[in-house]
DSSP file (Angstrom, degrees, kcal/mol; ACC not computed):
  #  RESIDUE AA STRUCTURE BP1 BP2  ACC     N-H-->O    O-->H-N    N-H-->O    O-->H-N    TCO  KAPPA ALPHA  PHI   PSI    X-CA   Y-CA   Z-CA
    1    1 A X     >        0   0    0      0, 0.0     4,-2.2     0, 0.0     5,-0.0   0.000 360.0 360.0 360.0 -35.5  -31.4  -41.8   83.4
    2    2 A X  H  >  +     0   0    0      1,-0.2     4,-1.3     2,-0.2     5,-0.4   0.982 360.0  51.4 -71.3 -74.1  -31.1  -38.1   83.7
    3    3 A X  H  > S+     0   0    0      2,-0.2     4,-1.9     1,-0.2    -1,-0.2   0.798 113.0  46.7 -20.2 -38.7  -27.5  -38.5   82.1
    4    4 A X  H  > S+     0   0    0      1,-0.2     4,-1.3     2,-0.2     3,-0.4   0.985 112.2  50.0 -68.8 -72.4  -29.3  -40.5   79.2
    5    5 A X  H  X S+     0   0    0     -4,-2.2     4,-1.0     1,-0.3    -1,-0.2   0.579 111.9  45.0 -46.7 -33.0  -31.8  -38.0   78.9
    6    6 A X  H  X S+     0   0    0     -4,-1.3     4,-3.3     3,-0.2    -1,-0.3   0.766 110.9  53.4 -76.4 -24.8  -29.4  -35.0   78.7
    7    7 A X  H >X S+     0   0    0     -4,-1.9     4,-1.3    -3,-0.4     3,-1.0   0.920 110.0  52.6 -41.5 -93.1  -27.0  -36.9   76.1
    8    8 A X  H 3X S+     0   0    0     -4,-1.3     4,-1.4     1,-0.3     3,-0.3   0.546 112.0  41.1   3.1 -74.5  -30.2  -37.3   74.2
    9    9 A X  H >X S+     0   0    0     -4,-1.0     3,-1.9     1,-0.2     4,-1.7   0.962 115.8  50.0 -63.5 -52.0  -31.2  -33.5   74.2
   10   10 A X  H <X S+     0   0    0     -4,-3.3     4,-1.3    -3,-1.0    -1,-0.2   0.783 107.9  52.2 -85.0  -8.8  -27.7  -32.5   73.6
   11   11 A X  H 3X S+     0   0    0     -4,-1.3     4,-3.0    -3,-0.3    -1,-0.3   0.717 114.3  50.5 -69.4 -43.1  -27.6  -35.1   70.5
   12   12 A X  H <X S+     0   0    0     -3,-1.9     4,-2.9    -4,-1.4     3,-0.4   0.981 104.9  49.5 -51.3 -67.8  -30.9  -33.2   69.4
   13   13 A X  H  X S+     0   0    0     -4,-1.7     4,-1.7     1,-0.3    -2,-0.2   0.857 116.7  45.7 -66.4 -27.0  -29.7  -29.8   69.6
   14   14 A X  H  X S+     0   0    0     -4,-1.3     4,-0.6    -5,-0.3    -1,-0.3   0.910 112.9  44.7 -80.1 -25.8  -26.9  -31.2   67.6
   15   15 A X  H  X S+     0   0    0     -4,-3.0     4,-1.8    -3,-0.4    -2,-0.2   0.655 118.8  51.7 -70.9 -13.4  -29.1  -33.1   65.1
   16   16 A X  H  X S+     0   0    0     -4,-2.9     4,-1.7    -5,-0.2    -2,-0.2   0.852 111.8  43.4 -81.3 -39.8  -31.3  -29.5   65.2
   17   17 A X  H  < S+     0   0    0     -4,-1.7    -1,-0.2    -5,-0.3    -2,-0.2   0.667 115.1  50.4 -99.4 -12.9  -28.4  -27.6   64.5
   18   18 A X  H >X S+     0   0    0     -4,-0.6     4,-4.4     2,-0.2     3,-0.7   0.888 111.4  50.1 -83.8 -75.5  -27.1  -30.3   61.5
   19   19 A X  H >X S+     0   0    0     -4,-1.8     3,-1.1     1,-0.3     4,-1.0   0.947 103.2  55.9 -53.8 -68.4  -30.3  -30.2   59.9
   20   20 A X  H 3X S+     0   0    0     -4,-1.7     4,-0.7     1,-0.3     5,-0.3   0.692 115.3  43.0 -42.1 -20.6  -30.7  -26.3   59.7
   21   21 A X  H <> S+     0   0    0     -3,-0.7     4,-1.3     2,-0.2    -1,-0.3   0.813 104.5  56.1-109.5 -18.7  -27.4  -26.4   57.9
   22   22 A X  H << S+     0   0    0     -4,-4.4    -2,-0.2    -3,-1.1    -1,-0.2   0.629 113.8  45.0 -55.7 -15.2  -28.0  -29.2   55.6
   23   23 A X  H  X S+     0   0    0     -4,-1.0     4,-1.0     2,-0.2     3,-0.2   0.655 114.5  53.4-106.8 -11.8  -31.5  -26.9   54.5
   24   24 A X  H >X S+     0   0    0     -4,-0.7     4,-3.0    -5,-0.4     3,-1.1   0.929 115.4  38.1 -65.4 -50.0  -28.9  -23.7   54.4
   25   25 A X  H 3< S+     0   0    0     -4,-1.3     4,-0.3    -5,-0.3    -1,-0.2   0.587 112.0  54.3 -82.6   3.7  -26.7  -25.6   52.1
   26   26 A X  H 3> S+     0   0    0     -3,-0.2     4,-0.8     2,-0.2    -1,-0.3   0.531 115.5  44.1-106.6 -15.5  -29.3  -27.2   50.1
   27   27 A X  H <X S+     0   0    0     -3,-1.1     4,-2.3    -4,-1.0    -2,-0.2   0.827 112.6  48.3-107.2 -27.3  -30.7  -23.8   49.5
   28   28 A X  H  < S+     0   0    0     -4,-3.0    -2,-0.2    -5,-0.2    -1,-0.2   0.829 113.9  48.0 -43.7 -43.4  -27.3  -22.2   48.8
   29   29 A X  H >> S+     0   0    0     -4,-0.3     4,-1.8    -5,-0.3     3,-1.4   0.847 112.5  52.5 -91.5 -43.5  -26.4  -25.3   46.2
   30   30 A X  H 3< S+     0   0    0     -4,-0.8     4,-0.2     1,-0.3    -1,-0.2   0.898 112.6  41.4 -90.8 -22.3  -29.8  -24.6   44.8
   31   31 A X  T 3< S+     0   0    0     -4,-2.3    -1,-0.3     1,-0.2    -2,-0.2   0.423 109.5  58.7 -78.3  13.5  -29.1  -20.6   44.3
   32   32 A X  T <> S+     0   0    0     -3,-1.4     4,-1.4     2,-0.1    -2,-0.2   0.561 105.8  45.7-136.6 -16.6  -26.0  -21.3   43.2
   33   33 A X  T  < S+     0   0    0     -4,-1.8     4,-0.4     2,-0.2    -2,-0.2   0.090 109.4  56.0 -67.0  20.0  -27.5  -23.6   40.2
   34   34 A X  T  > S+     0   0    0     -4,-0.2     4,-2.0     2,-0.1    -3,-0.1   0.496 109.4  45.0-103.4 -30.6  -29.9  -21.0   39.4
   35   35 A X  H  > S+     0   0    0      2,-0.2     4,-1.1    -5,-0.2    -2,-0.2   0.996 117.1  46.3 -61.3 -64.5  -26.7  -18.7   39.1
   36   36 A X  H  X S+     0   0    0     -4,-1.4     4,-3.0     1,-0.3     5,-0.4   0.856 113.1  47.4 -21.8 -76.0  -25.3  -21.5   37.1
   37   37 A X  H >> S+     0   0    0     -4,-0.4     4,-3.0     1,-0.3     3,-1.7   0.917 117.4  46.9 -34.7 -74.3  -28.6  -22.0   34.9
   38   38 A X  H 3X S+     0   0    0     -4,-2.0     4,-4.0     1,-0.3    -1,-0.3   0.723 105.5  54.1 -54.1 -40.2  -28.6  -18.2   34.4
   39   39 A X  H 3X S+     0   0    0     -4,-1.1     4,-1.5     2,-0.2    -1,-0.3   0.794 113.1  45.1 -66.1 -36.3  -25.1  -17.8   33.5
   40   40 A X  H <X S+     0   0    0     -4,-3.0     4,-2.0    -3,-1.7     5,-0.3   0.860 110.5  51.3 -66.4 -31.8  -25.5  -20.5   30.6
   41   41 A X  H >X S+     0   0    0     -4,-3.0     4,-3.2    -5,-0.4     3,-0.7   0.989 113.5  45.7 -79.1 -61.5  -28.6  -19.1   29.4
   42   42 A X  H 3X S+     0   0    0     -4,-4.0     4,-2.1    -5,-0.3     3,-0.2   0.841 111.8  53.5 -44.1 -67.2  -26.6  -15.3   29.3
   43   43 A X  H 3X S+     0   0    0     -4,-1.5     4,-1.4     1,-0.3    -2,-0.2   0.557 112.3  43.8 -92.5 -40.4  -23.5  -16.9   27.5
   44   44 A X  H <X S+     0   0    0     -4,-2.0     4,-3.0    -3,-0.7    -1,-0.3   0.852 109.9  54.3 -70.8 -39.3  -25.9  -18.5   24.7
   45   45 A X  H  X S+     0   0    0     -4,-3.2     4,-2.9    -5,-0.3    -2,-0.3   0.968 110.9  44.7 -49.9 -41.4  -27.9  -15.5   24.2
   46   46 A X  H  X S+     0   0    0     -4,-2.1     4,-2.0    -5,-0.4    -2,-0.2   0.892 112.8  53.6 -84.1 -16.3  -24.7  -13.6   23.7
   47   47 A X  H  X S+     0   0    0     -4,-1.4     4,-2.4    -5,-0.2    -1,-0.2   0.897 112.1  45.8 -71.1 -31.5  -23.3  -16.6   21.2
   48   48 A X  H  X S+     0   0    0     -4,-3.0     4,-1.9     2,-0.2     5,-0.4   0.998 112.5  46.1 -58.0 -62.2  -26.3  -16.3   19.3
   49   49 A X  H >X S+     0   0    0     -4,-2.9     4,-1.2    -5,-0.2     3,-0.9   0.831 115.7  48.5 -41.7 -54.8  -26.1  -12.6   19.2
   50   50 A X  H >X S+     0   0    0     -4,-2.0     3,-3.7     1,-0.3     4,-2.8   0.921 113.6  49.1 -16.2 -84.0  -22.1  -12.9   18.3
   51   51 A X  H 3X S+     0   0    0     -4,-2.4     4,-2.2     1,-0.3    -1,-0.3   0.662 110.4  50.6 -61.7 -21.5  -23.1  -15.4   15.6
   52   52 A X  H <X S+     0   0    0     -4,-1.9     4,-1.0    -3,-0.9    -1,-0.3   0.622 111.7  45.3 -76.1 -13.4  -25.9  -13.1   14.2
   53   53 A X  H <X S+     0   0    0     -3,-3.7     4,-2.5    -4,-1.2     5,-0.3   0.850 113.8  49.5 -91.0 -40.0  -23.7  -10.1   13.9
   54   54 A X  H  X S+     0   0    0     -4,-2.8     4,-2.0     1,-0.2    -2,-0.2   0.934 106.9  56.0 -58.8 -44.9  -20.9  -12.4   12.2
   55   55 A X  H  X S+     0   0    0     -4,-2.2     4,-2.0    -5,-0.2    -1,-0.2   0.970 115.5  40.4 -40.0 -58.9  -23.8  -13.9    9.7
   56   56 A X  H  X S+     0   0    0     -4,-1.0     4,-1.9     1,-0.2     5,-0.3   0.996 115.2  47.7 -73.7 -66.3  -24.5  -10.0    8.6
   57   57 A X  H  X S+     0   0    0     -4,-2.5     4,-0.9     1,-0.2    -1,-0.2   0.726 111.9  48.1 -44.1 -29.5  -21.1   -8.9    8.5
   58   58 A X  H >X S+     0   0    0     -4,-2.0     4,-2.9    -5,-0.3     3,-2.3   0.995 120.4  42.9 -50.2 -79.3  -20.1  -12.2    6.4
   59   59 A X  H 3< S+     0   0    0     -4,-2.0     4,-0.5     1,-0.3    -2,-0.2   0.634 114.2  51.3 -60.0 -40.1  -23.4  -11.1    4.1
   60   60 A X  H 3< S+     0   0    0     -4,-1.9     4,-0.5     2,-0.2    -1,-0.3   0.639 109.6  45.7 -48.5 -43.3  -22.2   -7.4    4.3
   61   61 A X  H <X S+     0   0    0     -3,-2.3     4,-2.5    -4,-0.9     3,-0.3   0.873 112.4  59.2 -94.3 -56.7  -18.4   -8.1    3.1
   62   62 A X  T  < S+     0   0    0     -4,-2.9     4,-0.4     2,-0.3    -2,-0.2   0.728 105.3  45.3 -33.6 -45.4  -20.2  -10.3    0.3
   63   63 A X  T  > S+     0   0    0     -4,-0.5     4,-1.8     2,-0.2    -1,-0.2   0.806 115.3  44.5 -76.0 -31.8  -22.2   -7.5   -1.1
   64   64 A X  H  > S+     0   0    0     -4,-0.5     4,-2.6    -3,-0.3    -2,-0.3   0.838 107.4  55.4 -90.2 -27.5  -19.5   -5.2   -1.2
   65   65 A X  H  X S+     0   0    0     -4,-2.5     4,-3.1     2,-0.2    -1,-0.2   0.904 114.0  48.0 -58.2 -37.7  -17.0   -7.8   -2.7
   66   66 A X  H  > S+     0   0    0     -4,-0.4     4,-2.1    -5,-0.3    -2,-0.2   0.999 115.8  42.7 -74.6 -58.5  -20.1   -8.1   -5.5
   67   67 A X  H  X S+     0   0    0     -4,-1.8     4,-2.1     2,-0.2     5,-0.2   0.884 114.3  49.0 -44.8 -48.0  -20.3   -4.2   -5.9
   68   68 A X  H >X S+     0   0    0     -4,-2.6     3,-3.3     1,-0.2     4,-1.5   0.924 120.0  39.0 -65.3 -73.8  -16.6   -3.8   -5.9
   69   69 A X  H 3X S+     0   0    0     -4,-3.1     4,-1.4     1,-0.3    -1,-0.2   0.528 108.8  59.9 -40.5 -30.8  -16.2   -6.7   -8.7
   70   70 A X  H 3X S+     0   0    0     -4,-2.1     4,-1.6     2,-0.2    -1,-0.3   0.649 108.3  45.4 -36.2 -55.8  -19.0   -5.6  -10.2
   71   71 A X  H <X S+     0   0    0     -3,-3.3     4,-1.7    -4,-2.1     3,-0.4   0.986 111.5  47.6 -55.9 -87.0  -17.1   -2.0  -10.8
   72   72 A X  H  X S+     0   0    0     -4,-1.5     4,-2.0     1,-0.3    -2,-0.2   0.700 111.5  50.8 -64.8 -28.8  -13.9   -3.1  -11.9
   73   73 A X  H  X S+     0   0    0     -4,-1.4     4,-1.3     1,-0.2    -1,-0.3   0.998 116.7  43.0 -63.7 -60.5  -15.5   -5.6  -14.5
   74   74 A X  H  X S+     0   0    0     -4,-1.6     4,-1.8    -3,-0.4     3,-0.4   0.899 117.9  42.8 -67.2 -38.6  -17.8   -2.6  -15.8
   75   75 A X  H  X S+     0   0    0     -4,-1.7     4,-3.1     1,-0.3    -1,-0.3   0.967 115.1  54.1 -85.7 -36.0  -15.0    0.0  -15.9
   76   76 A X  H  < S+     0   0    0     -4,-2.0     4,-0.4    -5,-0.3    -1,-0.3   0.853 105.4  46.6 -37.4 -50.2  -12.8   -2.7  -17.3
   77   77 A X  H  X S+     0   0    0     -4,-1.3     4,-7.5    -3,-0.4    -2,-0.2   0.803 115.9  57.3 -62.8 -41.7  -15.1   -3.6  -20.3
   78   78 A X  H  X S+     0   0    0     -4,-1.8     4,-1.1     1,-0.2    -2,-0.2   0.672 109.0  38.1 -58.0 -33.4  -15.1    0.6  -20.5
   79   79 A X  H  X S+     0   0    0     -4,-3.1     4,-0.6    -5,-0.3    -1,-0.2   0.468 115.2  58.1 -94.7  -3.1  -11.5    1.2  -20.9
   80   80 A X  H >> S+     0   0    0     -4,-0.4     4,-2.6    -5,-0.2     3,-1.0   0.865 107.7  43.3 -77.1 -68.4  -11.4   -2.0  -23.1
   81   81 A X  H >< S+     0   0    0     -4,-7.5     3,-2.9     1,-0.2     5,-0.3   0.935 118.1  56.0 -57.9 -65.5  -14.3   -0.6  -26.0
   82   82 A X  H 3< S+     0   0    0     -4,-1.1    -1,-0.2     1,-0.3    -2,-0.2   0.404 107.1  38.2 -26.7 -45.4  -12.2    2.4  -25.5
   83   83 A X  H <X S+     0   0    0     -3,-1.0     4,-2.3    -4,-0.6    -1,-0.3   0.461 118.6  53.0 -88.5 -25.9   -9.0    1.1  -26.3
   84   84 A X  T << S+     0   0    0     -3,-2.9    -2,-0.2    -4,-2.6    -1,-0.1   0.146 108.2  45.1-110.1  31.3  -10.6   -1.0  -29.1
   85   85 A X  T  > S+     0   0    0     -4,-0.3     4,-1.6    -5,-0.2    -1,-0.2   0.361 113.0  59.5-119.7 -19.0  -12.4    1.8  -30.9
   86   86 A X  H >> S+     0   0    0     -5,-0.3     4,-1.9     1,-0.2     3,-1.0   0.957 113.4  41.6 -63.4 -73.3   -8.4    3.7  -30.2
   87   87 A X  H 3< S+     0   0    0     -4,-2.3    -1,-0.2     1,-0.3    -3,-0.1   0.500 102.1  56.8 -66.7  -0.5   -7.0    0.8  -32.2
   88   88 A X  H 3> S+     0   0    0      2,-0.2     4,-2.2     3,-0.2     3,-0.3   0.780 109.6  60.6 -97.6 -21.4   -9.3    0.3  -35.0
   89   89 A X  H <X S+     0   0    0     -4,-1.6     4,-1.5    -3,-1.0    -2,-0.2   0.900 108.6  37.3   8.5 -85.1   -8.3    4.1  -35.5
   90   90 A X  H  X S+     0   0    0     -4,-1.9     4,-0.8     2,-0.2    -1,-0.2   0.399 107.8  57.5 -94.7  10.0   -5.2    3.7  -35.9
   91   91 A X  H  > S+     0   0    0     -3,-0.3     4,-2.5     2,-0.1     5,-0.4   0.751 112.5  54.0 -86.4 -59.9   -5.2    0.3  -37.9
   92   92 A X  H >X S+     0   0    0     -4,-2.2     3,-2.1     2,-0.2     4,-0.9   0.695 111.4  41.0  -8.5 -88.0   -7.4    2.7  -40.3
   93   93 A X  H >X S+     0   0    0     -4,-1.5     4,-1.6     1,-0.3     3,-1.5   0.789 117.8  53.7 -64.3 -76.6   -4.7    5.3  -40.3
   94   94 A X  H 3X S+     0   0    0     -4,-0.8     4,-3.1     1,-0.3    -1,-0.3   0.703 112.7  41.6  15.2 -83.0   -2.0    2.3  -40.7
   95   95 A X  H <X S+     0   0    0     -4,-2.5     4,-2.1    -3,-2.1    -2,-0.3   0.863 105.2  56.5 -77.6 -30.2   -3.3    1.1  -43.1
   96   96 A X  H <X S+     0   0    0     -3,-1.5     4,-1.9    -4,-0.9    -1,-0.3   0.727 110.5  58.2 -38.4 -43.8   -4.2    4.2  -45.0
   97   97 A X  H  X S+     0   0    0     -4,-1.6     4,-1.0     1,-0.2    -2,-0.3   0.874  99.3  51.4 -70.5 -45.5   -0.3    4.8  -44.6
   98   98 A X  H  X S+     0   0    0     -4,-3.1     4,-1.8    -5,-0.4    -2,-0.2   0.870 105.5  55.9 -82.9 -23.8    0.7    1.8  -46.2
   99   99 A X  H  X S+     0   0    0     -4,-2.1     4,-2.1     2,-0.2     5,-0.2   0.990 110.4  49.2 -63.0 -52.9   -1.6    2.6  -49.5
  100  100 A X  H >X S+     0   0    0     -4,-1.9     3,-1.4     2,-0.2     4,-0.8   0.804 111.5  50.2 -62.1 -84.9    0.3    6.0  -49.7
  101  101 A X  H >< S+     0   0    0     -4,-1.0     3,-0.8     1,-0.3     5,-0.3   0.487 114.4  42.7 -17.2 -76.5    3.7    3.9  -49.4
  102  102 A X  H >X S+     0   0    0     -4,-1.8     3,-2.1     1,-0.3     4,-1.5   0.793 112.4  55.5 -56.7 -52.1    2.9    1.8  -51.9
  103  103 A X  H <X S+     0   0    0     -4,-2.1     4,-1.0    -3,-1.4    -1,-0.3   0.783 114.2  35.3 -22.2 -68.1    1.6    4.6  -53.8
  104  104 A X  H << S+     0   0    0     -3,-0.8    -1,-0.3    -4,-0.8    -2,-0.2  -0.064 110.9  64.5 -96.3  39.4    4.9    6.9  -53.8
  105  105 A X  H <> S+     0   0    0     -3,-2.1     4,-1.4    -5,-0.2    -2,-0.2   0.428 107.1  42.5-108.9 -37.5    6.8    3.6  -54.0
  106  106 A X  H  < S+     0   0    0     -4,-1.5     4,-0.2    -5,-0.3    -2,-0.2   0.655 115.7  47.1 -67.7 -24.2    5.0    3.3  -57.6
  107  107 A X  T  < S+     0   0    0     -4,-1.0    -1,-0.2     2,-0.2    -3,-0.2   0.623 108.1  56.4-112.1 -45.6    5.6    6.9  -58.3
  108  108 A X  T  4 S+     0   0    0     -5,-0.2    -2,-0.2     1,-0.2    -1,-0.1   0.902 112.7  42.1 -72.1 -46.2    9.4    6.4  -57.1
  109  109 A X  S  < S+     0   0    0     -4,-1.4     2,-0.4     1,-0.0    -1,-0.2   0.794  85.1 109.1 -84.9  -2.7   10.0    3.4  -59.9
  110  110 A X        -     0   0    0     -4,-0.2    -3,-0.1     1,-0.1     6,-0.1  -0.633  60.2-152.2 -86.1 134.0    8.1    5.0  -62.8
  111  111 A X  S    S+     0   0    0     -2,-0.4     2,-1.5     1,-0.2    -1,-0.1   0.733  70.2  78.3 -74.0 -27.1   10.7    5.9  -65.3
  112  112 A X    >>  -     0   0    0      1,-0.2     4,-3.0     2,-0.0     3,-1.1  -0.597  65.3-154.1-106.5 101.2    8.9    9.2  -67.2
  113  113 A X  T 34 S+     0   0    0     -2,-1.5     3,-0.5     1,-0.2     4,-0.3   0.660  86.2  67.6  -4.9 -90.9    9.3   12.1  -65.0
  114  114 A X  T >> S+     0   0    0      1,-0.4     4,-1.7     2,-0.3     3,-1.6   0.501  95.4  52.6 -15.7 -69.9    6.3   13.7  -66.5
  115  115 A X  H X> S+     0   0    0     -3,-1.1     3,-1.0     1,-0.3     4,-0.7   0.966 106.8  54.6 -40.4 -70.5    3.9   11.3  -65.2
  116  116 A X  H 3< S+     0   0    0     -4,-3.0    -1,-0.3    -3,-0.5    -2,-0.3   0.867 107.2  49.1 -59.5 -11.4    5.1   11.7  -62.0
  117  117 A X  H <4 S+     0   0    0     -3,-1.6    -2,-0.2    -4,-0.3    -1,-0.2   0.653  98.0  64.0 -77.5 -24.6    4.6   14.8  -62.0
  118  118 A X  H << S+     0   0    0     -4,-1.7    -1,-0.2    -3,-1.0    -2,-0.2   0.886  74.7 117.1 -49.3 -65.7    1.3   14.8  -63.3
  119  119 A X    ><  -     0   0    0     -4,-0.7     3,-1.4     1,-0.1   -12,-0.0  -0.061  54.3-156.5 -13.9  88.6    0.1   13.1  -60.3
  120  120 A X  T 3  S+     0   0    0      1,-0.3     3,-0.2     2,-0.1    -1,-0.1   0.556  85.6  43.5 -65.0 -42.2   -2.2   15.3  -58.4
  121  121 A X  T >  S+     0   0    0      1,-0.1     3,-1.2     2,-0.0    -1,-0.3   0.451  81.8 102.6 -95.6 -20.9   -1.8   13.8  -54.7
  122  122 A X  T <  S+     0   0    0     -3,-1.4    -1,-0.1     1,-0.3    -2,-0.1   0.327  81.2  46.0 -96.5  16.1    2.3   13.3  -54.4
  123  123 A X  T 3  S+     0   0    0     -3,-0.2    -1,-0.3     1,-0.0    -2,-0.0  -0.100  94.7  90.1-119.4  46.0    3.4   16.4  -52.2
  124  124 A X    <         0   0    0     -3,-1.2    -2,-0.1     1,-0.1    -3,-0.0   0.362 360.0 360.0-111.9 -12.6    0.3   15.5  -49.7
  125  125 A X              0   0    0     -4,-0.2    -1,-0.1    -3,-0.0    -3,-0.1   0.407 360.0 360.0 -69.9 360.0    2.0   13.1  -47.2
């Protein structure tokens, strides 16, 4: 009986000593999903942050893309009237050229000297 009876206690001390390290490790396991917990919860705060800076920059690159296009159409349109106030210039002038050609072409194939000579405008070219 004494035998029984120390088995017994040392069976305790071992179920005593069992227990205390099943509530160590149940409180370890539970700090160590709290870590867990904590660590997801950081790691979506910083994908949201991530995705909010990526939104503005997106929105940022967008605006300036508008500005820039914006520019080159207007300075485009500018060097365009520019170039088409150049050329109705010179279609004027052109054409202004081509009256006088005809002009001293008329003046070349008329037969009495005199007359051409008459001719107020023909050393003006």
């Amino acid at each position: 009986m004494l035998e029984e009876a120390s088995e017994k206690k040392k069976l305790r001390n071992v179920l005593q000593k069992l227990i205390t390290k099943r509530e160590e490790t149940k409180e370890r396991v539970q700090s160590l999903e709290e870590s867990r917990r904590k660590a997801q919860e950081e790691a979506s705060g910083e994908a949201e942050r991530v995705t909010a800076l990526f939104i503005d920059i997106r929105r940022r690159l967008d605006d300036l893309e508008k500005r820039i296009l914006s520019e080159v159409s207007r300075q485009e349109k500018e060097k365009s009237l520019s170039l088409s106030a150049l050329i109705q210039k010179l279609e004027i002038k052109k054409d202004e050229l081509s009256r006088k050609m005809r002009h001293i072409e008329e003046l070349c194939n008329m037969t009495d000297p005199l007359t051409v000579l008459q001719e107020p405008d023909t050393g003006e070219y």
